[in-house]
C-alpha positions as CSV (number, residue, x, y, z in Angstrom):
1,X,14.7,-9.3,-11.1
2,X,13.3,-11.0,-7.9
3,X,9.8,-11.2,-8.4
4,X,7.4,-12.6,-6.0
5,X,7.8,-16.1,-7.4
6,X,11.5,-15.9,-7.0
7,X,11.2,-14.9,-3.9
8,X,9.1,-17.3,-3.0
9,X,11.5,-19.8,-4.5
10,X,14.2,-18.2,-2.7
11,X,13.6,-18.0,1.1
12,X,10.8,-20.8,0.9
13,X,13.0,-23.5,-0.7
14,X,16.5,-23.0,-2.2
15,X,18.1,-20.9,1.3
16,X,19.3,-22.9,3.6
17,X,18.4,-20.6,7.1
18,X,21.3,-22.4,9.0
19,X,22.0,-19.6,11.0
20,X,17.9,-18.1,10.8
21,X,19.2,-15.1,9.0
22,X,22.2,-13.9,12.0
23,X,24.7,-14.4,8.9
24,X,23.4,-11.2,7.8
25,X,24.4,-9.4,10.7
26,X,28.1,-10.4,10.6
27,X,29.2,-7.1,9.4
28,X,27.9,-5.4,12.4
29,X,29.1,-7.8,15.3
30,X,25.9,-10.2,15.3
31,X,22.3,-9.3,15.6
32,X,22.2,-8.4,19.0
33,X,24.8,-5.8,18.2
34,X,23.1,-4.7,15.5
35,X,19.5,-4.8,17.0
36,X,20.6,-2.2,19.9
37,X,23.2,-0.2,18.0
38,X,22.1,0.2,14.9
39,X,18.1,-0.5,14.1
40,X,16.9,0.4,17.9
41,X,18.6,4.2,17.9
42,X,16.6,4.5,14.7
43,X,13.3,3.2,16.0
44,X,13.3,3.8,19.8
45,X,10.6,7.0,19.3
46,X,8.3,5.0,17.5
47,X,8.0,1.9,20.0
48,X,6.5,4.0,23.3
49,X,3.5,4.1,21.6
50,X,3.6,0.6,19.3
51,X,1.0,-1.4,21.1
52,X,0.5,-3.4,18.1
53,X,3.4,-3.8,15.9
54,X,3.1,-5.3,12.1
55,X,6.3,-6.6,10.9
56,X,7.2,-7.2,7.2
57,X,8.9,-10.5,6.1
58,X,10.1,-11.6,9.4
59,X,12.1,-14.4,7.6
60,X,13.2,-16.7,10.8
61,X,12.7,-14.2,13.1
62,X,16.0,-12.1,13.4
63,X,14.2,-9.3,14.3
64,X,11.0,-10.7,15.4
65,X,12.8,-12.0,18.5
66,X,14.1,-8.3,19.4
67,X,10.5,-6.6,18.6
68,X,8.3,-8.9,20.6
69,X,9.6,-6.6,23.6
70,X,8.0,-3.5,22.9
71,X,4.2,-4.3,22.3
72,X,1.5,-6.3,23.3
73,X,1.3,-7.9,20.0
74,X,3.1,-8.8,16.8
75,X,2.0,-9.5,13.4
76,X,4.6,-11.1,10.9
77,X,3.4,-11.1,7.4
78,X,5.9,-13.3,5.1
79,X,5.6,-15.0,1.9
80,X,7.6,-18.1,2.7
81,X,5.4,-20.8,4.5
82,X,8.4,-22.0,5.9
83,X,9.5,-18.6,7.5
84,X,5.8,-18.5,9.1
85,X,6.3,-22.3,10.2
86,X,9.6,-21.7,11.8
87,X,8.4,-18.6,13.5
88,X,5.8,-20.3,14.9
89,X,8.0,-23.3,16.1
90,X,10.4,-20.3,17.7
91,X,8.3,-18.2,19.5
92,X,5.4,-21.0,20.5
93,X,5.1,-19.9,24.5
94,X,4.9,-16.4,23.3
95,X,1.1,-15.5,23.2
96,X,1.9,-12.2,21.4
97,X,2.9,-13.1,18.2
98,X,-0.2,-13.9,15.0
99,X,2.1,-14.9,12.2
100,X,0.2,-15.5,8.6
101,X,1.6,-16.3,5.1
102,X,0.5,-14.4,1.8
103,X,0.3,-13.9,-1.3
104,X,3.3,-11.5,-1.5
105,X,1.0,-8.6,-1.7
106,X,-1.6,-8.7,0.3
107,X,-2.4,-7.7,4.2
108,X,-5.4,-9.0,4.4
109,X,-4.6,-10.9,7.9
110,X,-4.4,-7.4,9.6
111,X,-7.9,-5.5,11.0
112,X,-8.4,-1.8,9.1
113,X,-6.6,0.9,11.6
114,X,-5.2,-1.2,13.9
115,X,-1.1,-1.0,13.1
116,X,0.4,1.6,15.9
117,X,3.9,1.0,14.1
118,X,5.0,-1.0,10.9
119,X,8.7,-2.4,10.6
120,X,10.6,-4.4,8.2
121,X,14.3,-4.2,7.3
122,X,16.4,-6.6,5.1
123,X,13.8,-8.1,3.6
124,X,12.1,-5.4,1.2
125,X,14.9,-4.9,-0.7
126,X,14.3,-7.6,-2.5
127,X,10.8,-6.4,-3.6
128,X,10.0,-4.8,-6.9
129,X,7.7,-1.3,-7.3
130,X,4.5,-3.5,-7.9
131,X,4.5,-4.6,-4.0
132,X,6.1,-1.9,-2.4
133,X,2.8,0.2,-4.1
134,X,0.7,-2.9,-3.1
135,X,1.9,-2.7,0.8
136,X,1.8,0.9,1.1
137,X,-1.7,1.2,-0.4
138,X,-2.6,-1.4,2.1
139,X,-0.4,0.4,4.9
140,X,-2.5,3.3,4.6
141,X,-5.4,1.0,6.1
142,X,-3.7,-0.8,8.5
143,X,-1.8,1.8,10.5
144,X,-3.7,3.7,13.1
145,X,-4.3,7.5,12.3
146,X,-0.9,9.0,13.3
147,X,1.0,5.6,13.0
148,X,4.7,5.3,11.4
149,X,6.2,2.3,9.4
150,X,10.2,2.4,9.1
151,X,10.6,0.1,5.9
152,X,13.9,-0.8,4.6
153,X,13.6,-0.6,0.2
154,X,15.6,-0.9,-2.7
155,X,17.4,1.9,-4.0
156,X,19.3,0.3,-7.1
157,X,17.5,1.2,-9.5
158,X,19.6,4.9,-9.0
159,X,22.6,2.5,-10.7
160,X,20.2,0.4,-13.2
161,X,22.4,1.6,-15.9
162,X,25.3,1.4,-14.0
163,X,24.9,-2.2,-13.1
164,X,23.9,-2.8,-17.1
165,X,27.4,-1.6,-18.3
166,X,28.6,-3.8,-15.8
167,X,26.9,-7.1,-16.2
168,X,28.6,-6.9,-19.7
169,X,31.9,-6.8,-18.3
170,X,33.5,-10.2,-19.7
171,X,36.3,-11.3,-17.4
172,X,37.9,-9.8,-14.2
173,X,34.3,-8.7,-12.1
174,X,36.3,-10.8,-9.4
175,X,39.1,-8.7,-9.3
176,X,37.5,-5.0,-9.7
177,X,35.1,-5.5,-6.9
178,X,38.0,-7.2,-4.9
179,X,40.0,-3.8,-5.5
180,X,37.3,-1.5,-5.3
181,X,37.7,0.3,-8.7
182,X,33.9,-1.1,-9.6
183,X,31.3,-2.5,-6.9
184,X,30.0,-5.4,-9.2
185,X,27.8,-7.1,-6.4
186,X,23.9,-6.0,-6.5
187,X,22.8,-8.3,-3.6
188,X,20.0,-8.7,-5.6
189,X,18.1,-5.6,-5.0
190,X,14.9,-4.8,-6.9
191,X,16.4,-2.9,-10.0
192,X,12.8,-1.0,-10.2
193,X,12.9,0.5,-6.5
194,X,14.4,3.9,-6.1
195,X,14.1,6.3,-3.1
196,X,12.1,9.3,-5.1
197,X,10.0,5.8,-6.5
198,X,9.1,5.1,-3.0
199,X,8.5,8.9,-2.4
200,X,5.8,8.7,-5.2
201,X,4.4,5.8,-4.5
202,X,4.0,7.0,-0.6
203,X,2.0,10.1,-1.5
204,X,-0.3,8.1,-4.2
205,X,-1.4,6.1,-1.2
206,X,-2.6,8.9,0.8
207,X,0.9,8.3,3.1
208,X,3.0,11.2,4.5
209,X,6.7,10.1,3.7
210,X,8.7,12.0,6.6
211,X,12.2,10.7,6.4
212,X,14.8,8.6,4.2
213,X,18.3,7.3,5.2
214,X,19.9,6.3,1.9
215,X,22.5,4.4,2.5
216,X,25.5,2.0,1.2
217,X,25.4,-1.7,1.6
218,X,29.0,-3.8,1.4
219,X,30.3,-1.3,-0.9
220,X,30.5,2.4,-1.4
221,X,26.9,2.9,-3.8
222,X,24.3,3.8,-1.9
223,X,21.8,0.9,-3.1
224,X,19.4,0.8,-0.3
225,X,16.9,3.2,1.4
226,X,15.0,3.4,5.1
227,X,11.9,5.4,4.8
228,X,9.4,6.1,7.2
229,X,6.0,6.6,6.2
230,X,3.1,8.5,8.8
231,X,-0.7,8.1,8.3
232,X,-1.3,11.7,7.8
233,X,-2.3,13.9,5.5
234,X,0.7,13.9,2.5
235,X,3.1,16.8,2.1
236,X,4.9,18.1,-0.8
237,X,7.5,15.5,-1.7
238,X,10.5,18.4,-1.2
239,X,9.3,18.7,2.5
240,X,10.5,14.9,3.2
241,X,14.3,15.0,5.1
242,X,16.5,13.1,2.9
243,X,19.6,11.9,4.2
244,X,22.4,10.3,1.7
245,X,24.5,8.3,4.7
246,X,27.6,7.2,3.0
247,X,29.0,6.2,6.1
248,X,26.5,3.3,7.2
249,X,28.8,0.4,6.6
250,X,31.5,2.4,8.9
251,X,28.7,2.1,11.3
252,X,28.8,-1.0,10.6
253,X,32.2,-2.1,11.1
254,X,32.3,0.1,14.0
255,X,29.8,-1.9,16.0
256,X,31.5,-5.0,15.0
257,X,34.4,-3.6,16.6
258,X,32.9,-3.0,19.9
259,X,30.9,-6.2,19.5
260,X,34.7,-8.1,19.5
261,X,36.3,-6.3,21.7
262,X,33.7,-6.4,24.6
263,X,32.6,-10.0,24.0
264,X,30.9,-11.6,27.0
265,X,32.9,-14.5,28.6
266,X,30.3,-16.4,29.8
267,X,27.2,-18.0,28.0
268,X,24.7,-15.7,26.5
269,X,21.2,-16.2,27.2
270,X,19.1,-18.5,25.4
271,X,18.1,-17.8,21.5
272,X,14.5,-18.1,22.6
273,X,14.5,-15.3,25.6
274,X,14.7,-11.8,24.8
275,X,17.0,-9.7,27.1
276,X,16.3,-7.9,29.9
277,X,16.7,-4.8,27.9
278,X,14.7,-5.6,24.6
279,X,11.7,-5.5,27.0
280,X,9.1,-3.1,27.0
281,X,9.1,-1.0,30.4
Protein backbone atom coordinates (compact mmCIF):
# COMPACT_ATOMS: atom_id res chain seq x y z
CA UNK A 1 0.00 0.00 0.00
CA UNK A 2 1.70 3.45 -0.85
CA UNK A 3 1.89 5.09 2.36
CA UNK A 4 3.27 8.48 2.87
CA UNK A 5 6.78 7.10 3.24
CA UNK A 6 6.54 5.28 0.01
CA UNK A 7 5.45 7.92 -1.52
CA UNK A 8 7.89 9.97 -0.43
CA UNK A 9 10.41 7.32 -1.51
CA UNK A 10 8.73 7.24 -4.78
CA UNK A 11 8.41 10.67 -6.45
CA UNK A 12 11.29 12.16 -4.17
CA UNK A 13 14.04 9.68 -5.02
CA UNK A 14 13.46 6.30 -7.00
CA UNK A 15 11.29 8.23 -10.28
CA UNK A 16 13.27 9.44 -12.62
CA UNK A 17 10.85 12.72 -13.88
CA UNK A 18 12.57 12.62 -17.45
CA UNK A 19 9.69 13.86 -19.07
CA UNK A 20 8.24 16.01 -15.63
CA UNK A 21 5.28 13.80 -15.53
CA UNK A 22 3.96 14.41 -19.67
CA UNK A 23 4.59 10.47 -19.90
CA UNK A 24 1.37 10.25 -18.15
CA UNK A 25 -0.53 12.06 -20.61
CA UNK A 26 0.45 9.79 -23.56
CA UNK A 27 -2.78 8.13 -23.70
CA UNK A 28 -4.61 11.36 -24.35
CA UNK A 29 -2.25 13.03 -27.11
CA UNK A 30 0.15 14.94 -24.54
CA UNK A 31 -0.70 17.27 -21.75
CA UNK A 32 -1.64 20.02 -23.63
CA UNK A 33 -4.29 17.88 -25.27
CA UNK A 34 -5.31 16.65 -22.29
CA UNK A 35 -5.19 19.98 -20.26
CA UNK A 36 -7.81 21.62 -22.79
CA UNK A 37 -9.86 18.55 -23.70
CA UNK A 38 -10.15 16.71 -21.00
CA UNK A 39 -9.39 18.35 -17.29
CA UNK A 40 -10.36 22.08 -18.52
CA UNK A 41 -14.16 21.07 -19.80
CA UNK A 42 -14.38 19.66 -16.27
CA UNK A 43 -13.07 22.68 -14.40
CA UNK A 44 -13.81 25.74 -16.64
CA UNK A 45 -16.96 26.86 -14.10
CA UNK A 46 -14.82 26.74 -11.21
CA UNK A 47 -11.83 29.02 -12.52
CA UNK A 48 -13.96 32.49 -13.16
CA UNK A 49 -14.00 32.96 -9.69
CA UNK A 50 -10.45 31.03 -8.48
CA UNK A 51 -8.50 34.03 -7.52
CA UNK A 52 -6.40 31.93 -5.45
CA UNK A 53 -5.99 28.43 -6.45
CA UNK A 54 -4.37 25.59 -4.08
CA UNK A 55 -3.10 22.70 -6.01
CA UNK A 56 -2.39 19.23 -4.52
CA UNK A 57 0.86 17.37 -5.37
CA UNK A 58 1.94 19.37 -8.36
CA UNK A 59 4.70 16.78 -8.95
CA UNK A 60 6.95 18.73 -11.73
CA UNK A 61 4.36 20.90 -12.62
CA UNK A 62 2.28 19.14 -15.45
CA UNK A 63 -0.53 20.89 -14.42
CA UNK A 64 0.82 23.70 -12.51
CA UNK A 65 2.09 25.20 -15.82
CA UNK A 66 -1.69 25.12 -17.33
CA UNK A 67 -3.28 26.55 -13.92
CA UNK A 68 -0.98 29.46 -13.35
CA UNK A 69 -3.46 31.09 -16.10
CA UNK A 70 -6.50 31.48 -14.30
CA UNK A 71 -5.61 33.22 -10.90
CA UNK A 72 -3.58 35.63 -9.35
CA UNK A 73 -1.95 33.13 -7.26
CA UNK A 74 -0.98 29.41 -6.85
CA UNK A 75 -0.16 27.37 -4.02
CA UNK A 76 1.46 23.78 -4.67
CA UNK A 77 1.55 21.66 -1.69
CA UNK A 78 3.71 18.35 -2.48
CA UNK A 79 5.50 15.98 -0.33
CA UNK A 80 8.59 15.46 -2.47
CA UNK A 81 11.24 18.19 -1.86
CA UNK A 82 12.36 17.59 -5.15
CA UNK A 83 8.91 18.27 -6.91
CA UNK A 84 8.87 21.75 -4.83
CA UNK A 85 12.61 22.33 -5.90
CA UNK A 86 11.95 21.74 -9.49
CA UNK A 87 8.80 23.72 -9.49
CA UNK A 88 10.56 26.44 -8.21
CA UNK A 89 13.50 26.17 -10.82
CA UNK A 90 10.42 26.03 -13.64
CA UNK A 91 8.34 28.70 -12.89
CA UNK A 92 11.11 31.18 -11.22
CA UNK A 93 9.93 34.59 -13.26
CA UNK A 94 6.40 33.74 -12.25
CA UNK A 95 5.64 35.85 -9.11
CA UNK A 96 2.35 33.93 -8.71
CA UNK A 97 3.25 30.72 -7.65
CA UNK A 98 4.20 29.90 -3.29
CA UNK A 99 5.23 26.37 -3.55
CA UNK A 100 5.90 24.56 0.08
CA UNK A 101 6.82 20.87 1.03
CA UNK A 102 5.04 18.83 3.83
CA UNK A 103 4.60 16.38 5.82
CA UNK A 104 2.16 14.52 3.56
CA UNK A 105 -0.76 15.68 5.61
CA UNK A 106 -0.61 18.80 6.57
CA UNK A 107 -1.75 22.41 4.98
CA UNK A 108 -0.35 24.28 7.24
CA UNK A 109 1.39 26.75 4.54
CA UNK A 110 -2.08 27.89 3.44
CA UNK A 111 -4.06 31.08 5.52
CA UNK A 112 -7.70 29.84 7.10
CA UNK A 113 -10.45 30.77 4.28
CA UNK A 114 -8.39 31.85 1.72
CA UNK A 115 -8.68 28.78 -1.12
CA UNK A 116 -11.35 30.16 -3.97
CA UNK A 117 -10.73 26.60 -5.75
CA UNK A 118 -8.68 23.44 -4.80
CA UNK A 119 -7.32 21.07 -7.67
CA UNK A 120 -5.22 18.04 -7.88
CA UNK A 121 -5.50 15.14 -10.32
CA UNK A 122 -3.11 12.15 -10.82
CA UNK A 123 -1.52 12.47 -7.85
CA UNK A 124 -4.09 11.50 -5.02
CA UNK A 125 -4.60 8.28 -6.12
CA UNK A 126 -1.83 7.20 -4.74
CA UNK A 127 -3.00 8.36 -1.12
CA UNK A 128 -4.56 6.16 1.45
CA UNK A 129 -7.96 7.10 3.56
CA UNK A 130 -5.75 8.54 6.53
CA UNK A 131 -4.71 11.67 4.21
CA UNK A 132 -7.44 12.02 2.06
CA UNK A 133 -9.50 12.51 5.77
CA UNK A 134 -6.35 14.59 6.82
CA UNK A 135 -6.72 17.08 3.60
CA UNK A 136 -10.32 17.36 3.58
CA UNK A 137 -10.48 18.14 7.26
CA UNK A 138 -7.94 20.70 6.50
CA UNK A 139 -9.91 21.71 3.06
CA UNK A 140 -12.74 22.71 5.07
CA UNK A 141 -10.39 25.56 6.49
CA UNK A 142 -8.69 26.57 3.67
CA UNK A 143 -11.34 27.03 1.04
CA UNK A 144 -13.34 30.23 1.14
CA UNK A 145 -17.05 29.91 2.11
CA UNK A 146 -18.61 28.73 -1.21
CA UNK A 147 -15.22 27.39 -2.64
CA UNK A 148 -14.93 23.93 -4.65
CA UNK A 149 -11.98 21.53 -4.82
CA UNK A 150 -12.09 18.95 -7.88
CA UNK A 151 -9.71 16.08 -6.35
CA UNK A 152 -8.83 13.11 -8.29
CA UNK A 153 -8.93 9.75 -5.50
CA UNK A 154 -8.56 6.17 -5.50
CA UNK A 155 -11.41 4.06 -6.13
CA UNK A 156 -9.72 0.45 -5.87
CA UNK A 157 -10.54 -0.45 -3.00
CA UNK A 158 -14.31 -1.34 -4.89
CA UNK A 159 -11.85 -4.38 -6.40
CA UNK A 160 -9.70 -5.06 -3.06
CA UNK A 161 -10.82 -8.51 -3.25
CA UNK A 162 -10.69 -8.67 -6.74
CA UNK A 163 -7.12 -7.69 -6.99
CA UNK A 164 -6.43 -10.30 -3.88
CA UNK A 165 -7.65 -13.32 -6.00
CA UNK A 166 -5.49 -11.99 -8.46
CA UNK A 167 -2.21 -11.34 -6.91
CA UNK A 168 -2.32 -15.09 -6.27
CA UNK A 169 -2.48 -15.90 -9.72
CA UNK A 170 0.92 -17.95 -10.23
CA UNK A 171 1.94 -17.67 -13.90
CA UNK A 172 0.34 -16.06 -17.10
CA UNK A 173 -0.77 -12.27 -15.31
CA UNK A 174 1.21 -11.22 -18.57
CA UNK A 175 -0.88 -12.79 -20.89
CA UNK A 176 -4.61 -12.27 -19.27
CA UNK A 177 -4.06 -8.57 -18.92
CA UNK A 178 -2.53 -8.59 -22.55
CA UNK A 179 -5.86 -10.29 -23.73
CA UNK A 180 -8.20 -8.57 -21.56
CA UNK A 181 -9.93 -11.62 -19.86
CA UNK A 182 -8.44 -10.10 -16.33
CA UNK A 183 -7.03 -6.35 -15.74
CA UNK A 184 -4.06 -7.49 -13.47
CA UNK A 185 -2.46 -3.81 -13.33
CA UNK A 186 -3.53 -1.65 -10.16
CA UNK A 187 -1.28 1.41 -10.93
CA UNK A 188 -0.74 1.34 -7.51
CA UNK A 189 -3.81 2.89 -6.25
CA UNK A 190 -4.55 3.30 -2.53
CA UNK A 191 -6.44 -0.14 -1.87
CA UNK A 192 -8.24 1.79 1.20
CA UNK A 193 -9.88 4.64 -1.01
CA UNK A 194 -13.29 4.05 -2.43
CA UNK A 195 -15.75 6.72 -3.82
CA UNK A 196 -18.65 6.17 -1.02
CA UNK A 197 -15.13 6.30 1.48
CA UNK A 198 -14.52 9.75 0.14
CA UNK A 199 -18.27 10.49 0.30
CA UNK A 200 -17.96 9.77 4.15
CA UNK A 201 -15.10 11.20 4.89
CA UNK A 202 -16.38 14.60 2.92
CA UNK A 203 -19.40 14.99 5.07
CA UNK A 204 -17.39 14.15 8.49
CA UNK A 205 -15.38 17.28 7.55
CA UNK A 206 -18.26 19.56 7.43
CA UNK A 207 -17.74 19.38 3.25
CA UNK A 208 -20.73 19.31 0.86
CA UNK A 209 -19.61 16.49 -1.68
CA UNK A 210 -21.61 17.64 -4.95
CA UNK A 211 -20.35 15.50 -7.74
CA UNK A 212 -18.18 12.17 -8.63
CA UNK A 213 -16.94 10.97 -12.08
CA UNK A 214 -15.94 7.35 -11.43
CA UNK A 215 -14.09 6.36 -13.96
CA UNK A 216 -11.65 3.57 -15.74
CA UNK A 217 -7.97 3.96 -15.97
CA UNK A 218 -5.91 1.69 -18.79
CA UNK A 219 -8.42 -0.85 -18.44
CA UNK A 220 -12.06 -1.47 -18.23
CA UNK A 221 -12.44 -1.32 -13.95
CA UNK A 222 -13.41 1.72 -12.83
CA UNK A 223 -10.40 2.30 -10.21
CA UNK A 224 -10.40 5.96 -9.89
CA UNK A 225 -12.77 8.69 -8.81
CA UNK A 226 -13.04 12.80 -9.47
CA UNK A 227 -15.04 14.36 -6.64
CA UNK A 228 -15.72 17.72 -6.06
CA UNK A 229 -16.12 18.94 -2.67
CA UNK A 230 -18.09 22.72 -1.87
CA UNK A 231 -17.64 24.54 1.49
CA UNK A 232 -21.26 24.44 2.38
CA UNK A 233 -23.32 23.12 4.66
CA UNK A 234 -23.33 18.91 3.95
CA UNK A 235 -26.20 17.24 2.27
CA UNK A 236 -27.45 13.75 2.50
CA UNK A 237 -24.90 11.53 0.96
CA UNK A 238 -27.89 10.20 -1.73
CA UNK A 239 -28.17 13.84 -2.95
CA UNK A 240 -24.46 13.80 -4.43
CA UNK A 241 -24.59 13.12 -8.58
CA UNK A 242 -22.70 10.03 -9.14
CA UNK A 243 -21.60 9.35 -12.44
CA UNK A 244 -19.91 5.71 -13.32
CA UNK A 245 -18.00 6.92 -16.77
CA UNK A 246 -16.97 3.67 -18.35
CA UNK A 247 -16.08 5.42 -21.34
CA UNK A 248 -13.17 7.80 -19.94
CA UNK A 249 -10.23 6.01 -21.52
CA UNK A 250 -12.32 6.28 -25.05
CA UNK A 251 -12.05 9.88 -24.20
CA UNK A 252 -8.97 9.33 -23.92
CA UNK A 253 -7.91 7.67 -27.03
CA UNK A 254 -10.19 10.02 -28.75
CA UNK A 255 -8.18 13.10 -27.92
CA UNK A 256 -5.10 11.34 -28.80
CA UNK A 257 -6.54 10.93 -32.00
CA UNK A 258 -7.23 14.51 -32.73
CA UNK A 259 -3.96 15.33 -31.01
CA UNK A 260 -2.12 13.17 -34.09
CA UNK A 261 -3.97 13.98 -36.59
CA UNK A 262 -3.94 17.81 -36.22
CA UNK A 263 -0.27 18.06 -35.04
CA UNK A 264 1.30 21.53 -35.50
CA UNK A 265 4.08 21.62 -38.09
CA UNK A 266 5.97 24.20 -36.69
CA UNK A 267 7.65 24.49 -33.21
CA UNK A 268 5.47 24.74 -30.22
CA UNK A 269 5.98 27.38 -27.80
CA UNK A 270 8.35 27.18 -25.08
CA UNK A 271 7.70 24.60 -22.04
CA UNK A 272 8.08 27.53 -19.76
CA UNK A 273 5.20 30.02 -21.44
CA UNK A 274 1.72 29.14 -21.04
CA UNK A 275 -0.48 29.68 -24.19
CA UNK A 276 -2.30 32.37 -25.26
CA UNK A 277 -5.43 30.47 -24.33
CA UNK A 278 -4.53 28.89 -20.78
CA UNK A 279 -4.61 32.66 -19.79
CA UNK A 280 -7.01 34.15 -17.55
CA UNK A 281 -9.12 36.92 -19.50
Amino acid sequence: MPDIAANVNEWDTKYDWDQEGDEWSKDFGGSESMWHGCLLPRVRRFLPAAGRILELAPGFGRWTHFLRGYCRELIGIDLAPRCVEHCRKRFADDPRLRLHANDGYSLDAVEDDSIDFAFSFDSLVHAEADVIESYLNQLAKKLRAGASAFLHHSNIGVYRYYFGIVRRIPFGKDWLHETGILQTCGHWRAMSMRASKFRTLAKRAGLNCVAQEILNWRGKLLIDCVSVVRKEPPRPTDECRVWRNRWFMVEAQSLRNLSEHYAPTVTSPPRGQPSLSAEAT
